[in-house]
C-alpha positions as CSV (number, residue, x, y, z in Angstrom):
1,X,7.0,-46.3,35.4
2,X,5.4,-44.5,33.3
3,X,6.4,-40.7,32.9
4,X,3.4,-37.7,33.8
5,X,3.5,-34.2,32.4
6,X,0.8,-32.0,33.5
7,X,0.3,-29.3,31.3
8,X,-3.1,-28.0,32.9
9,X,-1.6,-24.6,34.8
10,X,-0.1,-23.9,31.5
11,X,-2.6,-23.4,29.4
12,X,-4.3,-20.0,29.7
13,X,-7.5,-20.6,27.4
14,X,-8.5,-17.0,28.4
15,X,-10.8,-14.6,26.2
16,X,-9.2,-11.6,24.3
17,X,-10.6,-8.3,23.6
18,X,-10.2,-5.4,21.4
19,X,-12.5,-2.4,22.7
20,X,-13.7,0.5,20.1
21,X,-16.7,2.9,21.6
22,X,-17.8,0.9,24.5
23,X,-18.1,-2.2,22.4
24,X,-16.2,-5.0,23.0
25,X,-15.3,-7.5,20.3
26,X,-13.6,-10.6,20.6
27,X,-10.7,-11.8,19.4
28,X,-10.8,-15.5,18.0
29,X,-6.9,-16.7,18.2
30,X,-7.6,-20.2,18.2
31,X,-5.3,-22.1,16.5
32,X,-7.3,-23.2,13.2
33,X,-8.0,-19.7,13.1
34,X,-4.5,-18.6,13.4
35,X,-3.6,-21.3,10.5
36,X,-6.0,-19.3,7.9
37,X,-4.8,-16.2,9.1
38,X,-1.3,-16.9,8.3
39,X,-2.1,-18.3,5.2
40,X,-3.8,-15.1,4.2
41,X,-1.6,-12.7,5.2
42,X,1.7,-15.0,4.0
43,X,-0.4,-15.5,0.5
44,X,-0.5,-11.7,-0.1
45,X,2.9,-10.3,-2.0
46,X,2.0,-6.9,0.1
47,X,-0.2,-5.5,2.7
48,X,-3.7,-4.5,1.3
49,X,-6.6,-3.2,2.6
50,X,-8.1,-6.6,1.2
51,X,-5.9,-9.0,2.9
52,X,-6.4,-6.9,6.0
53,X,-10.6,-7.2,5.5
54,X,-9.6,-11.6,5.0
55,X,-7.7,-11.6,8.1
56,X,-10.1,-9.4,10.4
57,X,-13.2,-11.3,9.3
58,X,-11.2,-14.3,11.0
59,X,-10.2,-13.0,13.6
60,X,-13.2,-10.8,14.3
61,X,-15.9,-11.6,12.6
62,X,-18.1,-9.7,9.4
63,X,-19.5,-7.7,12.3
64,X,-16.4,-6.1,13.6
65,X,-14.8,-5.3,10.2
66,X,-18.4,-3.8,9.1
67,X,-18.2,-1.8,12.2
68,X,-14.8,-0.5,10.8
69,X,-15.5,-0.5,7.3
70,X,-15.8,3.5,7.7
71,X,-12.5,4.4,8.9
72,X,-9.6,5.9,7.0
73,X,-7.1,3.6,6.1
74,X,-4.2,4.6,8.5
75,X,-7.4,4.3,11.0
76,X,-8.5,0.9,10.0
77,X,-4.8,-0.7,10.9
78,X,-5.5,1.0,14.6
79,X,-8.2,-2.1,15.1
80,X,-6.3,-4.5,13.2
81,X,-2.9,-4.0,15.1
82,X,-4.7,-4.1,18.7
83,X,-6.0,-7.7,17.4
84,X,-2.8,-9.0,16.3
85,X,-1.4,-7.7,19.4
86,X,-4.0,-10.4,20.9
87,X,-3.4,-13.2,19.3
88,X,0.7,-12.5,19.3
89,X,0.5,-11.7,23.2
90,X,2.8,-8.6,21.8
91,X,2.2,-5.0,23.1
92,X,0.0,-2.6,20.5
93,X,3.2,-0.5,19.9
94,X,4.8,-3.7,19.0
95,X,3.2,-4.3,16.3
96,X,3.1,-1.2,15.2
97,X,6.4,-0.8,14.6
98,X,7.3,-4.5,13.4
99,X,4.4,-3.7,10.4
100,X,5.7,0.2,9.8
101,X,9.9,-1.8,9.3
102,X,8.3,-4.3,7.1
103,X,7.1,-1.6,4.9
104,X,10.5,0.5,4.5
């Protein structure tokens, strides 16, 4: 007899969101995404505004990190920690803190 696993209640396939001013942007965590991502961000020796920019414009799209080209830099990581929050199903204070202990 052959053996049935149904996996359909477990996978979620839902839409995610980050919100800035009323405008919604969406977050693309799909998994070929995800694979650049991590090679970006595992490729850089340190955390750059740059590989920050690579990373968003996968995640977000040109659009988005346009939109948030004008913020300060301790501004700019607001955005980008609310999208990995997303994608990591993690909590924005999460990440926050996991990104501030890898820089000590």
């Amino acid at each position: 007899m052959a053996t049935v696993i149904d996996i359909t209640s477990r996978i979620k396939n839902e839409e995610k969101f980050i919100v800035y001013n009323g405008k919604s942007y969406k977050v693309d965590d799909r998994k070929n995404t995800m694979i650049k991502v991590y090679s970006i961000l595992n490729s850089a020796k340190e955390a750059n505004i740059d590989t920050i920019d690579n990373a968003m414009i996968e995640l977000l799209g040109k659009e988005a990190v346009k939109d948030f080209s004008g913020f300060s830099y301790s501004d700019y990581l607001v955005p980008f920690f609310a999208t990995l929050a997303c994608v990591q199903n993690k909590t924005y204070e999460e990440i926050e803190e996991s990104f501030r202990k890898a820089q000590q």
